[in-house]
N, C-alpha and C positions, 0 to 999 in steps of 0.2 A: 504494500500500500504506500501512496505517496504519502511524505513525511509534511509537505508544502497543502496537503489537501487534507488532512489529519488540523494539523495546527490552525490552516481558515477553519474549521467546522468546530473547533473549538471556541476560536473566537468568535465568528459569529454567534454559537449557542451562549457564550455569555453575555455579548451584547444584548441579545434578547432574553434573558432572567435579568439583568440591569436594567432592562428598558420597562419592562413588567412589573417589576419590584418600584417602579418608578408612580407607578400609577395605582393611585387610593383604591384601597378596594370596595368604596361604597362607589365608584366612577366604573367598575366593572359589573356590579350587580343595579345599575340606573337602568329605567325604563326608556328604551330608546323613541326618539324622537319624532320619526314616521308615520305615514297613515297606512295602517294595516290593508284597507280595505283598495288603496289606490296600489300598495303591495301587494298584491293580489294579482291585480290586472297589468301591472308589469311581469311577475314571475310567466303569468298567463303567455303572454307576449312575446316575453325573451327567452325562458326560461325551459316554458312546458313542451319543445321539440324533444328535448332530454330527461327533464324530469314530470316527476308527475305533480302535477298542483295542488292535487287532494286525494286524499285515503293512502296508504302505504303502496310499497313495490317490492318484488321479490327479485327482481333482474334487471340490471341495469343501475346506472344512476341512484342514489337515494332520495326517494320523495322528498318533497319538504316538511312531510309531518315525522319522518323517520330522523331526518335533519333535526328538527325542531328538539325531538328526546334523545339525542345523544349529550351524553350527559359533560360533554366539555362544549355544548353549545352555549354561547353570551353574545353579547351584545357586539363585543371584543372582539370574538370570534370570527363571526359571521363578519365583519367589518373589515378584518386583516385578509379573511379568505374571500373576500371579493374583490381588493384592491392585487391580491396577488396572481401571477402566472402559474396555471395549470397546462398538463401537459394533456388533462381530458377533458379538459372544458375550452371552449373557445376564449379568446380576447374580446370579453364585449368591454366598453367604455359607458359606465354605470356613471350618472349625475351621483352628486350627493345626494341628492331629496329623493331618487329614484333608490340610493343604497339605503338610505333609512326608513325608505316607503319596505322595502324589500325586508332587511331585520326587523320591523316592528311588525309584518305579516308572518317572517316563520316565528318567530319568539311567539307569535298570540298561538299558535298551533300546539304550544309544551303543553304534555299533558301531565297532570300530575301522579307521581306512581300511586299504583293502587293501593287501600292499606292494607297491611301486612293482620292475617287470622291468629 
């Protein structure tokens, strides 16, 4: 293994637990700012060729309500993963209003676990 690609992946993994650490964690559990329902009709739009809009998937792509309950989804999340390059999702060029239209509709989709008998 490279010794020069060893050492970048290091440091980039601590610039990102520095950059993370950086930010309050009441600013990662905040209600994002979006219209759910105008999220919607964007995912619809851009989205729904690949994924599916509603009810879960078993193949392919994961829906957005499967999205929604993975349990490292936030606000964060959803936000850093659609600002960055995937190598199975195309390059779309998302607005801001249209990304936070987008995380305030799959966040409204978490469902809560069921309780435990």
């Amino acid at each position: 293994m490279n010794i020069e690609l060893v050492n970048r992946a290091w440091v980039l993994s601590r610039l990102l637990i520095a950059t993370l650490s950086a930010v309050p964690v009441s600013a990662l559990a905040q209600q994002p700012e979006g219209n759910p329902l105008t999220g919607r009709q964007t995912a619809a739009a851009l989205c729904a060729p690949c994924h599916q809009v509603g009810g879960t998937r078993n193949d392919g792509p994961p829906s957005f309500l499967d999205v929604a309950n993975m349990s490292s989804t936030t606000a964060l999340s959803l936000r850093v993963f659609l600002r960055s390059n995937h190598r199975e999702m195309p390059n779309l060029m998302v607005s801001e209003t249209d990304t936070n239209d987008l995380i305030a509709y799959i966040l409204g989709l978490k469902q809560s676990p069921a309780p435990r008998r």
